[in-house]
N, C-alpha and C positions, 0 to 999 in steps of 0.2 A: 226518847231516842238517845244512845250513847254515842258521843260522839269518841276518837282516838284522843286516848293521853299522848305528853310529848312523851312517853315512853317506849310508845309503839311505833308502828313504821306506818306511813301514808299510806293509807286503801289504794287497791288500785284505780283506774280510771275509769271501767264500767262502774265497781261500784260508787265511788263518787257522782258519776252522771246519774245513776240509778237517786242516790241522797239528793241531788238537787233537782230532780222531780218532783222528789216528793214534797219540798220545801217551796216550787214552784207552783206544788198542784196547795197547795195550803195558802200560797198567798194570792190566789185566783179564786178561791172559796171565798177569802176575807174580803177580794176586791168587789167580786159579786155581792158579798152582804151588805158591805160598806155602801154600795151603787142603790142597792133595793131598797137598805134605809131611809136612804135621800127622794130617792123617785116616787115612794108611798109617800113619805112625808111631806115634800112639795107639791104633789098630787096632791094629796087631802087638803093639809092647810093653806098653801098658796092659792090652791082652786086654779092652776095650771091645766097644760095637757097632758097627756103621759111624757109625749117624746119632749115635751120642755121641761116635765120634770125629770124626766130622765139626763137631759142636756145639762142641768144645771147642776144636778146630782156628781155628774164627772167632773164640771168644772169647778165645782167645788172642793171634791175632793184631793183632783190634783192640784187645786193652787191656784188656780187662774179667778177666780172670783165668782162671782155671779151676773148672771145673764139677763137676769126678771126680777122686778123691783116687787119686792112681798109689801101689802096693801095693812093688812092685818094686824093686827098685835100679835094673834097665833103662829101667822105664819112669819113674823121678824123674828117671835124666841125661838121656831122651831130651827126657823137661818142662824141664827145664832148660835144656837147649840150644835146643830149638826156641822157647822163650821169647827168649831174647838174640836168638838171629837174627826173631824177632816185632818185638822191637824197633826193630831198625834197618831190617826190611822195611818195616815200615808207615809210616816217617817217608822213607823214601828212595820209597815207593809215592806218598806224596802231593807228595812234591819234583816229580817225573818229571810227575805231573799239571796239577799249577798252574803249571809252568815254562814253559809258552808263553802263559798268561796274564799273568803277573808281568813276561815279559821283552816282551811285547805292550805292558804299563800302561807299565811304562818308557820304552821306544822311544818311544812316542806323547806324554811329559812330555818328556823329549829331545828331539825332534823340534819340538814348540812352544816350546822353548824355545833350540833354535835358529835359529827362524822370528823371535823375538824379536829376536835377535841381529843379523840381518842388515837 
């Protein structure tokens, strides 16, 4: 996906809306993967419920911690791991998201301020 050089002039506002759906609908695919991961996986290893793997699944991923204390050696590495990779999901989930708002604010400070210029 190309995004505008500063050379170009800001899309307009449908298409912009249109770019951040799309960037939207991508980081709803990731959040869903990232969710399924965790809910099979403390399914299986934890030997949880669904909906407690599922519950623990989001809170893990957003940051709030865990819910259910894993019994297991399997299911401690697999809390383990799926935490690290919570980590950099969630920070890299919300990068993907704001990225064409952020690089929108700019282009548009850019752009007045090479309107300035000339």
């Amino acid at each position: 996906m190309k995004l505008e050089n500063r050379r170009e002039k800001v899309i307009p506002l449908p298409n912009f809306l249109f770019r951040q759906a799309r960037f939207g609908l991508f980081t709803l695919v990731l959040i869903v993967f990232s969710v399924l991961i965790g809910t099979i996986g403390y399914h299986h290893f934890g030997q949880i419920s669904w909906l407690d793997s599922f519950h623990m699944a989001c809170m893990i991923l957003t940051g709030m911690g865990p819910v259910a204390e894993m019994t297991s050696p399997t299911a401690k590495i697999f809390s383990s791991l799926y935490a690290l990779y919570s980590g950099v999901a969630f920070l890299s989930i919300t990068a993907v998201f704001f990225a064409p708002i952020i690089h929108r604010l700019l282009h548009i400070l850019h752009v007045e301020q090479s309107d300035k210029d000339n």
